[in-house]
VOPA-844361 format. One record per residue (C-alpha): x, y, z; residue in one letter; residue number from 1. Coordinates in steps of 0.02 Angstrom, whole numbers. Layout:
# residues N
{u->X&v->Y&w->Z&type->A&seq->NUM}
...
This chain:
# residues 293
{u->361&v->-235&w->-672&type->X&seq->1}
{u->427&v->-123&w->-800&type->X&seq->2}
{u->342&v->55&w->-852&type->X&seq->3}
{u->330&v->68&w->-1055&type->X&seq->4}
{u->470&v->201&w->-1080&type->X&seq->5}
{u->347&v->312&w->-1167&type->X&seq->6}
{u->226&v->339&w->-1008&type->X&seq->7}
{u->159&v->489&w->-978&type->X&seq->8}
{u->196&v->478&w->-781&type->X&seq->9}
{u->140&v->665&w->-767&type->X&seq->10}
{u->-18&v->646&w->-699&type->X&seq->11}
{u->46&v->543&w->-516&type->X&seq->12}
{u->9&v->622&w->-362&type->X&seq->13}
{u->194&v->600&w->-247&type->X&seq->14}
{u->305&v->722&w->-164&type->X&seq->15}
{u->474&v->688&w->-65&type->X&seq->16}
{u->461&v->769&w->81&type->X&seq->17}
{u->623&v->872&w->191&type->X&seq->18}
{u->628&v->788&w->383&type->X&seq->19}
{u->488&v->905&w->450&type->X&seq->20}
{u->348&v->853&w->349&type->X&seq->21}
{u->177&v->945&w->363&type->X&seq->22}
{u->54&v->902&w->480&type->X&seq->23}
{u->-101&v->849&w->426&type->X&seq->24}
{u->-264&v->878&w->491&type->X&seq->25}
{u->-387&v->756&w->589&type->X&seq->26}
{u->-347&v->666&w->735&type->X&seq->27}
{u->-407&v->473&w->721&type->X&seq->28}
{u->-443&v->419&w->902&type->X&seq->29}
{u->-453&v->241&w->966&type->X&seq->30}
{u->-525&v->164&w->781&type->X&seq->31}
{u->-375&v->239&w->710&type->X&seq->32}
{u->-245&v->166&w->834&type->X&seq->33}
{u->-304&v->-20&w->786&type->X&seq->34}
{u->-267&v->29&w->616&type->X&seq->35}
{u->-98&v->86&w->689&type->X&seq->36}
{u->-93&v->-81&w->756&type->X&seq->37}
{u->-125&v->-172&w->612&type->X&seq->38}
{u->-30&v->-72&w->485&type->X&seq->39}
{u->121&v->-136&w->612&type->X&seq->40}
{u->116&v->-299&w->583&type->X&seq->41}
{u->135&v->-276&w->384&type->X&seq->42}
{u->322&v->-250&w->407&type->X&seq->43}
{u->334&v->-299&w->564&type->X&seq->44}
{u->382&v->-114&w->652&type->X&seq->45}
{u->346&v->-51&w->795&type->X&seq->46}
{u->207&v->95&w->755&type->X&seq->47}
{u->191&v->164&w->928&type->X&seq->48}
{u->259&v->336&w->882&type->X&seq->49}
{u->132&v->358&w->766&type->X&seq->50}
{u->7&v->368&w->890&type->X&seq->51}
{u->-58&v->571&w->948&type->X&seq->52}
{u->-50&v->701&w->870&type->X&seq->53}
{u->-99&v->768&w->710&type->X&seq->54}
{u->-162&v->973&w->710&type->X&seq->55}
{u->-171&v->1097&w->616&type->X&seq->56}
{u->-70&v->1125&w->424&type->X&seq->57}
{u->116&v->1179&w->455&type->X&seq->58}
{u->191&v->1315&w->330&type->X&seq->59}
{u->362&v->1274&w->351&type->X&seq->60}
{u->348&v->1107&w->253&type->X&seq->61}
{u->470&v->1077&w->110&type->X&seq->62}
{u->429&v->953&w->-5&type->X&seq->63}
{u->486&v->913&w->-184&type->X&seq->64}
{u->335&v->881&w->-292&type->X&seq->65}
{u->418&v->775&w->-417&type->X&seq->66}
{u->378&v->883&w->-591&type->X&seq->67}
{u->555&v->820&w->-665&type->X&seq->68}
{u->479&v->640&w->-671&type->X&seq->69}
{u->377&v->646&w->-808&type->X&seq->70}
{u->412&v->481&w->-927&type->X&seq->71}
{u->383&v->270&w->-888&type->X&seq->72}
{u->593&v->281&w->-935&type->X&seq->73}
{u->649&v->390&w->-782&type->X&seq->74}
{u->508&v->267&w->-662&type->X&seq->75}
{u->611&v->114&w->-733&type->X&seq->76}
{u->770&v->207&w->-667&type->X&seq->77}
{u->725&v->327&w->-520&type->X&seq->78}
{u->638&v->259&w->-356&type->X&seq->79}
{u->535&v->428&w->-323&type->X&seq->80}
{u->496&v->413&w->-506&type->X&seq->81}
{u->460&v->260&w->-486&type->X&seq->82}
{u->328&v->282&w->-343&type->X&seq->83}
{u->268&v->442&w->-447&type->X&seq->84}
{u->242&v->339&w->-579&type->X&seq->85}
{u->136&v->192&w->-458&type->X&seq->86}
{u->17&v->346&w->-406&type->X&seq->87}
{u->-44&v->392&w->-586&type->X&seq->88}
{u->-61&v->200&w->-636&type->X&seq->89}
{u->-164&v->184&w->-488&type->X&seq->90}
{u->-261&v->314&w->-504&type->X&seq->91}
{u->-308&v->293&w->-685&type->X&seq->92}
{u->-365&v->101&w->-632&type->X&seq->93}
{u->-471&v->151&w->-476&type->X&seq->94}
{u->-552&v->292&w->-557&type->X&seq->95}
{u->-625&v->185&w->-681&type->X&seq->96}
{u->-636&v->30&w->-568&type->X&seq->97}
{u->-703&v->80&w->-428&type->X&seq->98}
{u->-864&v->172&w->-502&type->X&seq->99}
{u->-866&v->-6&w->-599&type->X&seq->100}
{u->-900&v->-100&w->-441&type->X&seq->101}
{u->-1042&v->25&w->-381&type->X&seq->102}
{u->-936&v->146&w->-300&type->X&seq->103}
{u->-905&v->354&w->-292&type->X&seq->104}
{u->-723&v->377&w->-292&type->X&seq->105}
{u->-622&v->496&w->-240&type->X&seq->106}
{u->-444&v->495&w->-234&type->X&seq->107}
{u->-316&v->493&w->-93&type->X&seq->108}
{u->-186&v->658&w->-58&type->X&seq->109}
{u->-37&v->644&w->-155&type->X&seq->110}
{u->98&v->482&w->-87&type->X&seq->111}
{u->206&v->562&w->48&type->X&seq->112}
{u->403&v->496&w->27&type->X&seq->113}
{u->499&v->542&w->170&type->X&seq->114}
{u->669&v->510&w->241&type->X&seq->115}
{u->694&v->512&w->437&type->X&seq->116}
{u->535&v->578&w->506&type->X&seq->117}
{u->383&v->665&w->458&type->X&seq->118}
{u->227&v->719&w->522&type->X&seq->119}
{u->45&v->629&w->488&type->X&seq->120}
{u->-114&v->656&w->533&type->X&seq->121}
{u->-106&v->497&w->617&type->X&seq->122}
{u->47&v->585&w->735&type->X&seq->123}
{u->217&v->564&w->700&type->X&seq->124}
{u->306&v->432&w->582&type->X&seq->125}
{u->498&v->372&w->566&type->X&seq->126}
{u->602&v->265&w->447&type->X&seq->127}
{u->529&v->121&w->578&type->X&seq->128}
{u->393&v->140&w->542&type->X&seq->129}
{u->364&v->70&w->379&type->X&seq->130}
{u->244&v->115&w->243&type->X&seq->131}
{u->82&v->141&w->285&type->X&seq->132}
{u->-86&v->210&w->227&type->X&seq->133}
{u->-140&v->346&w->346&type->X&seq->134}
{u->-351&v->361&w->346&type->X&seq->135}
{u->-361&v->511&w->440&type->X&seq->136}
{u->-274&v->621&w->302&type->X&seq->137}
{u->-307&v->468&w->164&type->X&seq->138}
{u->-121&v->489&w->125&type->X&seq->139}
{u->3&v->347&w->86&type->X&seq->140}
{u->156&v->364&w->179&type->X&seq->141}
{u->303&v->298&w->129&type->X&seq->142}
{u->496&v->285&w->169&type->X&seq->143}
{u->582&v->217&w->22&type->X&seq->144}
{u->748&v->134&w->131&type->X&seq->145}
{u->587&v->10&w->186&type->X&seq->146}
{u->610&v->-81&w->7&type->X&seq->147}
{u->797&v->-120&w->50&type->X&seq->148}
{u->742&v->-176&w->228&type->X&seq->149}
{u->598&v->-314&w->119&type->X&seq->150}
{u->743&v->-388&w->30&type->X&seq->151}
{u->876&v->-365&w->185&type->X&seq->152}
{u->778&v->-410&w->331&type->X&seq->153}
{u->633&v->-484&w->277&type->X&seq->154}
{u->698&v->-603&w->123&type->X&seq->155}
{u->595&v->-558&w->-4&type->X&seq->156}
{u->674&v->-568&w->-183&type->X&seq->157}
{u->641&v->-357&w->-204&type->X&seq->158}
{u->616&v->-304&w->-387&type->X&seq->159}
{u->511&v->-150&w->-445&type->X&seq->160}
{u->367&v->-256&w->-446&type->X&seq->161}
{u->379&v->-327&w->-241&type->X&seq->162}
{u->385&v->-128&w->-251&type->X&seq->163}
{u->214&v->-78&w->-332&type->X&seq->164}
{u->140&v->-230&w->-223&type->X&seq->165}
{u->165&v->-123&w->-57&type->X&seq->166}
{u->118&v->55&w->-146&type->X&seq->167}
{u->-40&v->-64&w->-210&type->X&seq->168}
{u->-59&v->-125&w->-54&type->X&seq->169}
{u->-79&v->27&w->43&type->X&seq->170}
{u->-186&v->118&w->-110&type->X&seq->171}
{u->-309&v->-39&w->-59&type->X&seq->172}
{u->-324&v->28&w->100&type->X&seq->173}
{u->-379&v->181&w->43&type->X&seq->174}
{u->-515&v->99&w->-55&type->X&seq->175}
{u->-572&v->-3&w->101&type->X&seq->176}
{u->-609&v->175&w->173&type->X&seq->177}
{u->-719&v->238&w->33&type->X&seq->178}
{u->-789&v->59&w->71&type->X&seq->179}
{u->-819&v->110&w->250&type->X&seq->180}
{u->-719&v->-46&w->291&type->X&seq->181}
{u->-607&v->55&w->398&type->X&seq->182}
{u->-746&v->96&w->512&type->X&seq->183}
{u->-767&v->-66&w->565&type->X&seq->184}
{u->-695&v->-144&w->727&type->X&seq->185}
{u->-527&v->-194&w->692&type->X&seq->186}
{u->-466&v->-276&w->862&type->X&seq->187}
{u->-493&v->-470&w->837&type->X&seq->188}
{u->-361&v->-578&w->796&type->X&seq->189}
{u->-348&v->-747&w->718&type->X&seq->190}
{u->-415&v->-865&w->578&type->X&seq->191}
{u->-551&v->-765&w->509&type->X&seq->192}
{u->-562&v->-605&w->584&type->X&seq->193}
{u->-591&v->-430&w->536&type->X&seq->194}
{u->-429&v->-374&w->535&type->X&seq->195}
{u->-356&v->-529&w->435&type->X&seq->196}
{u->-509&v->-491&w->315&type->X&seq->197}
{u->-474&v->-316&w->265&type->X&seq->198}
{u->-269&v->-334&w->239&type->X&seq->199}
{u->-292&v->-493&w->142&type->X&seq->200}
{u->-415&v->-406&w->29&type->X&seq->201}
{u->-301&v->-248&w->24&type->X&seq->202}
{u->-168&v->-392&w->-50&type->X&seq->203}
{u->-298&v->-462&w->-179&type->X&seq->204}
{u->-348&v->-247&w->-223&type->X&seq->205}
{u->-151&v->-244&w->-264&type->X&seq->206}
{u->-177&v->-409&w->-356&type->X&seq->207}
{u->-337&v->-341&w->-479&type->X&seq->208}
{u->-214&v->-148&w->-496&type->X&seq->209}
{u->-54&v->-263&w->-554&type->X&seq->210}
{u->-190&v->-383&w->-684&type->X&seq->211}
{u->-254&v->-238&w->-762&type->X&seq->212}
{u->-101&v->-124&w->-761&type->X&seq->213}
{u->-29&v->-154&w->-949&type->X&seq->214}
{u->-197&v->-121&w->-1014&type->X&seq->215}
{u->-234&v->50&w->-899&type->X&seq->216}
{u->-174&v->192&w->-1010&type->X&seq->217}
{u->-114&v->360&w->-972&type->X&seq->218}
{u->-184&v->527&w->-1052&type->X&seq->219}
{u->-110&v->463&w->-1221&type->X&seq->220}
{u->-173&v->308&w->-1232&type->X&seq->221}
{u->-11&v->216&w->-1183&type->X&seq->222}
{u->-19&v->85&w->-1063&type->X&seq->223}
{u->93&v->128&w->-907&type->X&seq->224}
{u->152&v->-22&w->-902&type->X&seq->225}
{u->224&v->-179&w->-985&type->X&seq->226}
{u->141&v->-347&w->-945&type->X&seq->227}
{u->220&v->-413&w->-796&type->X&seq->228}
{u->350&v->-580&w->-808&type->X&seq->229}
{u->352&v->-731&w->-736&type->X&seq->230}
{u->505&v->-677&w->-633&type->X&seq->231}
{u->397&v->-507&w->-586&type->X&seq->232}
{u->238&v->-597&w->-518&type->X&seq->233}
{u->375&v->-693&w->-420&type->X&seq->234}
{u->441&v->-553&w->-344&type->X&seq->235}
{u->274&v->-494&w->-295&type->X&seq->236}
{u->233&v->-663&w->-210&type->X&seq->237}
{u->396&v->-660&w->-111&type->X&seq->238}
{u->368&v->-471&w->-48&type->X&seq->239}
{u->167&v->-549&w->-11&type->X&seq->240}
{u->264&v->-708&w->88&type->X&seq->241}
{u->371&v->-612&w->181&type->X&seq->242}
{u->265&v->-506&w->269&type->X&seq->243}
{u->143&v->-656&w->329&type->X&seq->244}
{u->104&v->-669&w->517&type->X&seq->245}
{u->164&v->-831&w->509&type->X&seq->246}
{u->365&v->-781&w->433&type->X&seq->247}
{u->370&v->-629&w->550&type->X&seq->248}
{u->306&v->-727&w->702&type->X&seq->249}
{u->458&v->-861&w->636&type->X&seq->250}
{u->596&v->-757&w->677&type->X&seq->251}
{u->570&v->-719&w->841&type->X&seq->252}
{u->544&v->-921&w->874&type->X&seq->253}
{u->366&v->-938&w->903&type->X&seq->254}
{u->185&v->-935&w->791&type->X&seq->255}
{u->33&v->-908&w->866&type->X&seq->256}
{u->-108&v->-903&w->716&type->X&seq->257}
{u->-243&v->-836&w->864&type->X&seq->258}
{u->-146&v->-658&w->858&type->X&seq->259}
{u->-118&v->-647&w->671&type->X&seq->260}
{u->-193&v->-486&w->613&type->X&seq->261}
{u->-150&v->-498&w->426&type->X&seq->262}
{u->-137&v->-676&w->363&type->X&seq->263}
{u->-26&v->-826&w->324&type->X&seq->264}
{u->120&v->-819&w->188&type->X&seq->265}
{u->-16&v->-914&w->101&type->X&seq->266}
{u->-155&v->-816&w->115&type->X&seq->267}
{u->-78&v->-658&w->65&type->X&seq->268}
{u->0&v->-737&w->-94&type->X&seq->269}
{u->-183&v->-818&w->-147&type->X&seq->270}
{u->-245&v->-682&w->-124&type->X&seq->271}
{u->-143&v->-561&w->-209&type->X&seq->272}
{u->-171&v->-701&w->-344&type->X&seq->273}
{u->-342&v->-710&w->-333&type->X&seq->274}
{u->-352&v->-519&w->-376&type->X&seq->275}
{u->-229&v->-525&w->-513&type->X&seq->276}
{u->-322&v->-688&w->-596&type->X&seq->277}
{u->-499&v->-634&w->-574&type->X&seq->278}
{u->-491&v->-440&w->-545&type->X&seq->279}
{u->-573&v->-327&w->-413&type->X&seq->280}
{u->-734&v->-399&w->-394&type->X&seq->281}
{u->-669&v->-564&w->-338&type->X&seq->282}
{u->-598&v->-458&w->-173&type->X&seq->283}
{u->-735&v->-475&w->-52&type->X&seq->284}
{u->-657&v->-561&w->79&type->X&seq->285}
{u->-787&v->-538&w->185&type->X&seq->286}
{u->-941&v->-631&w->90&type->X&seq->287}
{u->-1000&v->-784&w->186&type->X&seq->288}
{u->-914&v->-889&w->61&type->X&seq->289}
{u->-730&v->-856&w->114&type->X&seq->290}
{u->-794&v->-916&w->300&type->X&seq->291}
{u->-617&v->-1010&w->291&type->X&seq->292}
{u->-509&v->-871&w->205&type->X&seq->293}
């Protein structure tokens, strides 16, 4: 998906962060290390060294806060621009959005980009980890080598737009906790449960953000972005396919659907659809009617 060249990309909330991150406050306990658990199976990574931790600020952070990216052109060209740019679309659509559909919205702490390592309030996090939505500092996390390792390892197509899908993705999550979805119990598996629930309506939140994103405007009136292609929405599908239970589970020889946490292939591209087609209010994955998902 391409950024109109003229965006004003100021207003996006993203640093790049040095290898010692800060640590952010709040611990998370054993609620939080489902979500651990879950987040995992979006790319597939083993998670387990994000669990601990967490304490108090740290002054010696370095981070970069991104002021040189300041126009749709440099998103289109730069990756860290690029994810800049993803945070002030995103935010201009939930602000207005999420009020829409009864809510009080707040918005989440700037998008961490690291390299390496960096600290979380959810404990520690590594390149193998993956990107990730972190609810106990409502921060997206986010090591940008993961989009290579979508196209390289996980066969997606790539493109800017299988891109946005994971930085929509994980925005969704932050949603789900203004939602107080996050609070619920999170450690059933298979057709139907809660944890398939909230990640395929995380996909169909990204779905409604990438429908309405060439007609959400920045502070000039200029949408941030251009409608997508046919060739985009493609991209976005394969990035949605290739993080299914049932393509990860694929490569190591064997699919089980009773321990899928997130959702088919399938699922995660009709949703994502189903959220692009019909917008945010179609998301409620967990109204009687979508018994069957």
């Amino acid at each position: 998906m391409t950024f109109n060249d003229n965006a004003d990309i100021s207003s996006g909330k993203a640093s790049r962060r040095g290898r010692t991150g800060m640590i952010a406050g709040g611990g998370g306990g054993v609620a939080l290390i489902v979500v651990l658990y879950i987040v995992s199976q979006l790319t597939g990574f083993d998670v387990s060294g994000l669990v601990g931790g967490g304490g108090a600020p740290s002054g010696g952070s370095s981070a970069d806060s991104l002021d040189q990216c300041t126009t749709g052109a440099q998103a289109n060209s730069d990756i860290d621009c690029r994810m800049k740019a993803a945070a002030a679309s995103l935010e201009a659509y939930w602000s207005e959005e999420y009020p829409a559909l009864g809510g009080s919205y707040s918005a989440p702490q700037p998008i961490a980009l690291f390299s390496g390592s960096t600290n979380t309030g959810c404990g520690g996090a590594s390149s193998a980890t993956g990107p990730f939505y972190c609810p106990a500092d409502e921060t997206l996390y986010i090591d940008t080598s993961f989009f290579a390792d979508l196209r390289d390892r996980f066969g997606s197509s790539g493109g800017p737009l299988a891109q946005l899908y994971v930085v929509a993705h994980e925005w969704g999550h932050h949603i789900q906790k203004l939602d107080g979805v996050l609070d619920k119990p999170h450690s059933d598996t298979g057709p139907g449960s809660t944890s398939i629930r909230t990640e395929l309506q995380a996909d169909c939140f990204a779905g409604a953000w990438v429908g309405a994103a060439s007609t959400t405007p920045d502070a000039n009136g200029v949408p941030f972005l251009k409608p997508p292609t046919t060739a985009e929405i493609a991209d976005a599908l394969s990035a949605a396919s290739a993080v299914g239970d049932d393509r990860i589970q694929a490569a190591s020889g064997q699919v089980n659907p009773e321990s899928w946490t997130h959702g088919s292939s399938e699922q995660r591209q009709r949703w994502f659809t189903t959220g692009r087609t019909s917008g945010a209010q179609s998301c409620d994955t967990f109204a009687p009617s979508t018994a069957r998902l």
